[in-house]
C-alpha positions as CSV (number, residue, x, y, z in Angstrom):
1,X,90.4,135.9,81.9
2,X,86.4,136.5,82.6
3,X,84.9,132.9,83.8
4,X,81.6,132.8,83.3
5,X,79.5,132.5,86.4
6,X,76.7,130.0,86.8
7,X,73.9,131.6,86.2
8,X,75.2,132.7,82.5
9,X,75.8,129.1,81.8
10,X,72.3,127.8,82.8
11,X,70.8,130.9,80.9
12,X,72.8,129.9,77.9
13,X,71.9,126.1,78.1
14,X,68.2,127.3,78.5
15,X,68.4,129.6,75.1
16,X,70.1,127.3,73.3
17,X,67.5,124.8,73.9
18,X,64.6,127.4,73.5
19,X,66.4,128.5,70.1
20,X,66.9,124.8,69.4
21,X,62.9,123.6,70.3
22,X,61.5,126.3,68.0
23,X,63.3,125.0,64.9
24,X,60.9,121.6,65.2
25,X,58.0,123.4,64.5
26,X,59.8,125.2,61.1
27,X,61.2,121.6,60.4
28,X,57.7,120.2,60.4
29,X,56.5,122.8,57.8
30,X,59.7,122.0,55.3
31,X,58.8,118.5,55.1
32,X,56.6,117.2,52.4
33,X,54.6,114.1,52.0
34,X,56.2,111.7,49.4
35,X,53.5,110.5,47.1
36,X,52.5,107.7,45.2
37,X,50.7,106.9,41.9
38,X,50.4,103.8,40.2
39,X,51.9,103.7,36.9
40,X,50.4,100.1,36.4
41,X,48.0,97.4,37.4
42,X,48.0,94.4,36.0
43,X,46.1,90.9,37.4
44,X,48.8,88.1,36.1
45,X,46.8,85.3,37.2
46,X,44.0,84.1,39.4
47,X,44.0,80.1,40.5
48,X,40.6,79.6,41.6
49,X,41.6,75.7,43.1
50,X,42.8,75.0,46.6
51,X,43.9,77.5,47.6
52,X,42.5,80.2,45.3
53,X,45.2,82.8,44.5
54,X,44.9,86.3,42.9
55,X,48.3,87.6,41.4
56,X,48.5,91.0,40.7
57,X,51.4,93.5,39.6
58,X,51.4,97.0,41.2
59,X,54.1,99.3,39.1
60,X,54.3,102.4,41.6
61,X,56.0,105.3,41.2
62,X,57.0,107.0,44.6
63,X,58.1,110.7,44.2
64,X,60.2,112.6,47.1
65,X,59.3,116.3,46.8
66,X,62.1,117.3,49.7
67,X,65.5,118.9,48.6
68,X,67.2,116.1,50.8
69,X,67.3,112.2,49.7
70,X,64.8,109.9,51.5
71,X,64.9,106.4,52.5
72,X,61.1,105.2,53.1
73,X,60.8,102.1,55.1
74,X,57.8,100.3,56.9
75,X,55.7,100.8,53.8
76,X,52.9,98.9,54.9
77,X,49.2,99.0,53.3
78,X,45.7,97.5,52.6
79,X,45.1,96.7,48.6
80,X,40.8,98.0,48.3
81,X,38.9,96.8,45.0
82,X,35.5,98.0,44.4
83,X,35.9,99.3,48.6
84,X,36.7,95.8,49.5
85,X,40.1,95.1,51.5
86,X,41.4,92.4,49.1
87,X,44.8,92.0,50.7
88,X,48.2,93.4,52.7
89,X,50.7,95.1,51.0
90,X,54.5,95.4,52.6
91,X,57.3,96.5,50.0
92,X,60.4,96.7,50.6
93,X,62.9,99.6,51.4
94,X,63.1,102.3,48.4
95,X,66.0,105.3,48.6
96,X,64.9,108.5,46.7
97,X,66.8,110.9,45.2
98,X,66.5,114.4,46.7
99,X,63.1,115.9,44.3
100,X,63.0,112.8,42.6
101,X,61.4,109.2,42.0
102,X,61.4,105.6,41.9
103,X,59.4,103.2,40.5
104,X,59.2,100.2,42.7
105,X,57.0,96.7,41.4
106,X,54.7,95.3,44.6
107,X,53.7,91.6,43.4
108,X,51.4,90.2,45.5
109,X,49.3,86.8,45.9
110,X,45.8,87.4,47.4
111,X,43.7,85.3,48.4
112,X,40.4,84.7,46.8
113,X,37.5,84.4,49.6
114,X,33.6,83.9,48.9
115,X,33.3,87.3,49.3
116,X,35.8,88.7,46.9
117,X,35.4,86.0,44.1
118,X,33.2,88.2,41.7
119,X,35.1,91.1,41.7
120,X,38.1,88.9,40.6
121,X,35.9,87.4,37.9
122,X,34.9,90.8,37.1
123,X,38.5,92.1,36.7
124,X,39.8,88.8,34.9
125,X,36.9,89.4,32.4
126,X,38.5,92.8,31.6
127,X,35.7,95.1,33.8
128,X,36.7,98.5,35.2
129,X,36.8,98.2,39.0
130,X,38.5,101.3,41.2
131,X,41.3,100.3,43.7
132,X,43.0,102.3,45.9
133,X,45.8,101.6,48.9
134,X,45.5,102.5,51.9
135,X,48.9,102.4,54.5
136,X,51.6,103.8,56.2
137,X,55.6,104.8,55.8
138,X,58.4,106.2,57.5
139,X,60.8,108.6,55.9
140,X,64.2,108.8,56.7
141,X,64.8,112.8,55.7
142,X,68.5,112.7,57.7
143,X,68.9,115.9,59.2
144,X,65.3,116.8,58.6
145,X,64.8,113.8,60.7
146,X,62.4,110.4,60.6
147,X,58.5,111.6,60.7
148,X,56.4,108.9,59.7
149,X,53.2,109.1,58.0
150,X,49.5,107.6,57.8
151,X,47.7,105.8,57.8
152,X,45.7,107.6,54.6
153,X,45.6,107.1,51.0
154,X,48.6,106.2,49.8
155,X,46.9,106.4,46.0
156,X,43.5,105.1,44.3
157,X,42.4,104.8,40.5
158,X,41.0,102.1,37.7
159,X,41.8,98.6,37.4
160,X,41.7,98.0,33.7
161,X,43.2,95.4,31.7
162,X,42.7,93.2,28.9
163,X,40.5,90.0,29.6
164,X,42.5,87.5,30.4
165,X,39.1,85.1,30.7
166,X,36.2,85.0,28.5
Protein backbone atom coordinates (compact mmCIF):
# COMPACT_ATOMS: atom_id res chain seq x y z
CA UNK A 1 0.00 0.00 0.00
CA UNK A 2 1.22 3.60 -1.49
CA UNK A 3 0.77 6.28 1.49
CA UNK A 4 0.60 9.36 0.31
CA UNK A 5 3.41 11.67 1.30
CA UNK A 6 2.84 15.19 2.65
CA UNK A 7 3.28 17.25 0.14
CA UNK A 8 0.33 15.35 -2.04
CA UNK A 9 -1.94 15.89 0.90
CA UNK A 10 -1.38 19.69 1.22
CA UNK A 11 -1.58 19.95 -2.61
CA UNK A 12 -4.81 18.15 -2.50
CA UNK A 13 -6.25 20.26 0.46
CA UNK A 14 -5.06 23.39 -1.59
CA UNK A 15 -7.09 22.21 -4.94
CA UNK A 16 -9.84 21.20 -3.26
CA UNK A 17 -10.24 24.56 -1.83
CA UNK A 18 -9.23 26.39 -5.07
CA UNK A 19 -11.83 24.07 -6.92
CA UNK A 20 -14.19 24.72 -4.00
CA UNK A 21 -13.62 28.97 -3.85
CA UNK A 22 -14.37 29.24 -7.65
CA UNK A 23 -17.81 27.79 -7.32
CA UNK A 24 -18.91 31.14 -5.18
CA UNK A 25 -18.49 33.21 -7.87
CA UNK A 26 -20.88 30.66 -10.31
CA UNK A 27 -23.21 30.45 -7.23
CA UNK A 28 -23.58 34.24 -7.15
CA UNK A 29 -24.56 34.33 -10.85
CA UNK A 30 -27.45 31.35 -10.32
CA UNK A 31 -29.12 33.30 -7.79
CA UNK A 32 -31.87 35.68 -8.58
CA UNK A 33 -33.44 38.50 -6.86
CA UNK A 34 -36.94 37.55 -5.48
CA UNK A 35 -39.35 40.32 -6.35
CA UNK A 36 -42.20 42.07 -5.17
CA UNK A 37 -45.38 43.73 -6.54
CA UNK A 38 -48.24 44.87 -4.82
CA UNK A 39 -51.36 43.29 -5.75
CA UNK A 40 -53.32 45.87 -3.50
CA UNK A 41 -53.34 49.02 -1.58
CA UNK A 42 -55.98 49.93 0.33
CA UNK A 43 -56.11 52.90 3.22
CA UNK A 44 -58.79 51.24 5.85
CA UNK A 45 -58.87 54.07 8.02
CA UNK A 46 -57.28 57.24 9.13
CA UNK A 47 -58.07 58.63 12.92
CA UNK A 48 -57.04 62.18 12.76
CA UNK A 49 -57.50 62.59 16.97
CA UNK A 50 -54.80 61.94 19.57
CA UNK A 51 -52.89 60.13 18.26
CA UNK A 52 -53.58 60.40 14.52
CA UNK A 53 -53.36 56.92 12.89
CA UNK A 54 -53.20 56.01 9.10
CA UNK A 55 -54.25 52.25 8.44
CA UNK A 56 -53.34 50.86 5.43
CA UNK A 57 -53.48 47.32 3.79
CA UNK A 58 -50.51 46.22 1.54
CA UNK A 59 -51.58 42.78 -0.43
CA UNK A 60 -47.99 41.82 -1.84
CA UNK A 61 -47.10 39.25 -3.91
CA UNK A 62 -43.44 37.94 -3.40
CA UNK A 63 -42.21 35.75 -6.33
CA UNK A 64 -38.94 33.38 -5.91
CA UNK A 65 -37.52 33.00 -9.45
CA UNK A 66 -34.70 30.18 -8.10
CA UNK A 67 -35.24 26.38 -8.84
CA UNK A 68 -34.71 25.91 -5.01
CA UNK A 69 -37.46 26.99 -2.17
CA UNK A 70 -36.64 30.19 -0.29
CA UNK A 71 -37.36 31.32 3.17
CA UNK A 72 -37.04 35.39 3.17
CA UNK A 73 -36.57 36.80 6.62
CA UNK A 74 -35.54 40.30 7.87
CA UNK A 75 -37.93 41.91 5.46
CA UNK A 76 -37.49 45.30 6.57
CA UNK A 77 -38.63 48.60 4.63
CA UNK A 78 -39.65 52.34 4.36
CA UNK A 79 -43.45 52.88 3.08
CA UNK A 80 -42.90 56.43 0.50
CA UNK A 81 -46.17 58.37 -0.63
CA UNK A 82 -45.93 61.16 -2.99
CA UNK A 83 -41.62 60.70 -2.08
CA UNK A 84 -42.36 61.13 1.51
CA UNK A 85 -41.19 58.31 4.06
CA UNK A 86 -44.68 57.78 5.74
CA UNK A 87 -43.77 54.80 7.88
CA UNK A 88 -41.60 51.32 8.67
CA UNK A 89 -42.54 48.26 7.36
CA UNK A 90 -41.28 44.77 9.01
CA UNK A 91 -43.36 41.49 7.85
CA UNK A 92 -42.93 38.59 8.92
CA UNK A 93 -41.13 35.37 7.64
CA UNK A 94 -42.69 34.05 4.18
CA UNK A 95 -41.34 30.40 2.73
CA UNK A 96 -41.54 30.24 -1.14
CA UNK A 97 -41.98 27.57 -3.25
CA UNK A 98 -39.03 26.84 -5.58
CA UNK A 99 -40.27 29.30 -9.04
CA UNK A 100 -43.12 30.30 -7.21
CA UNK A 101 -45.15 32.90 -5.01
CA UNK A 102 -46.87 34.04 -2.06
CA UNK A 103 -49.00 36.63 -1.30
CA UNK A 104 -48.37 38.00 2.03
CA UNK A 105 -50.90 41.11 3.73
CA UNK A 106 -48.48 43.91 5.59
CA UNK A 107 -51.09 46.03 7.78
CA UNK A 108 -49.69 48.82 9.14
CA UNK A 109 -50.61 51.91 11.47
CA UNK A 110 -48.74 55.08 10.53
CA UNK A 111 -48.60 57.81 12.04
CA UNK A 112 -50.05 61.04 10.75
CA UNK A 113 -47.49 64.09 11.33
CA UNK A 114 -48.05 67.84 10.19
CA UNK A 115 -46.15 67.06 7.41
CA UNK A 116 -47.84 64.09 5.98
CA UNK A 117 -51.53 65.16 6.82
CA UNK A 118 -52.44 66.33 3.23
CA UNK A 119 -51.36 63.55 1.44
CA UNK A 120 -53.52 61.39 3.70
CA UNK A 121 -56.47 63.71 3.09
CA UNK A 122 -55.58 63.50 -0.47
CA UNK A 123 -55.67 59.64 -0.53
CA UNK A 124 -58.74 59.37 1.81
CA UNK A 125 -60.48 61.68 -0.75
CA UNK A 126 -59.81 59.06 -3.42
CA UNK A 127 -56.67 61.12 -5.22
CA UNK A 128 -54.00 59.13 -7.13
CA UNK A 129 -50.67 59.46 -5.16
CA UNK A 130 -47.50 57.02 -6.15
CA UNK A 131 -45.96 54.86 -3.31
CA UNK A 132 -43.24 52.80 -3.42
CA UNK A 133 -41.12 50.59 -0.65
CA UNK A 134 -38.00 50.84 -0.13
CA UNK A 135 -36.02 47.89 2.15
CA UNK A 136 -34.14 44.99 2.68
CA UNK A 137 -34.27 40.83 2.96
CA UNK A 138 -32.45 37.90 3.49
CA UNK A 139 -32.95 34.78 1.52
CA UNK A 140 -32.42 31.53 2.87
CA UNK A 141 -31.58 29.58 -0.74
CA UNK A 142 -30.21 26.30 1.39
CA UNK A 143 -27.44 24.96 -0.50
CA UNK A 144 -27.26 28.07 -2.64
CA UNK A 145 -26.71 29.69 0.64
CA UNK A 146 -28.08 33.03 2.68
CA UNK A 147 -27.12 36.36 0.42
CA UNK A 148 -29.11 39.12 1.54
CA UNK A 149 -30.30 41.89 -0.42
CA UNK A 150 -30.83 45.87 -0.43
CA UNK A 151 -31.43 48.11 0.50
CA UNK A 152 -33.31 49.15 -3.14
CA UNK A 153 -36.77 49.23 -4.32
CA UNK A 154 -38.50 46.58 -3.21
CA UNK A 155 -41.62 47.78 -5.56
CA UNK A 156 -43.51 51.33 -6.36
CA UNK A 157 -46.91 52.10 -8.19
CA UNK A 158 -50.50 54.17 -7.66
CA UNK A 159 -52.31 54.51 -4.60
CA UNK A 160 -55.96 54.52 -5.76
CA UNK A 161 -59.00 53.74 -4.04
CA UNK A 162 -62.42 54.73 -3.63
CA UNK A 163 -63.03 57.91 -1.32
CA UNK A 164 -63.64 56.91 1.72
CA UNK A 165 -64.13 60.90 2.83
CA UNK A 166 -65.91 63.51 0.97
Amino acid sequence: MILPTRFALCALLTAAVLGLSSCAPALQQVIKVPTFSVVQTRLTGLSLGSPAIARVTLKLRIDNPNPVPARLANINAHFYLNGSDVGAVDLPNVNLPPRGSADQDAFLEIPVSFQNTAIWLQVARGREMPYRLDGTFTADLGALGKPSFGPYTLTQGLFQQPAILP
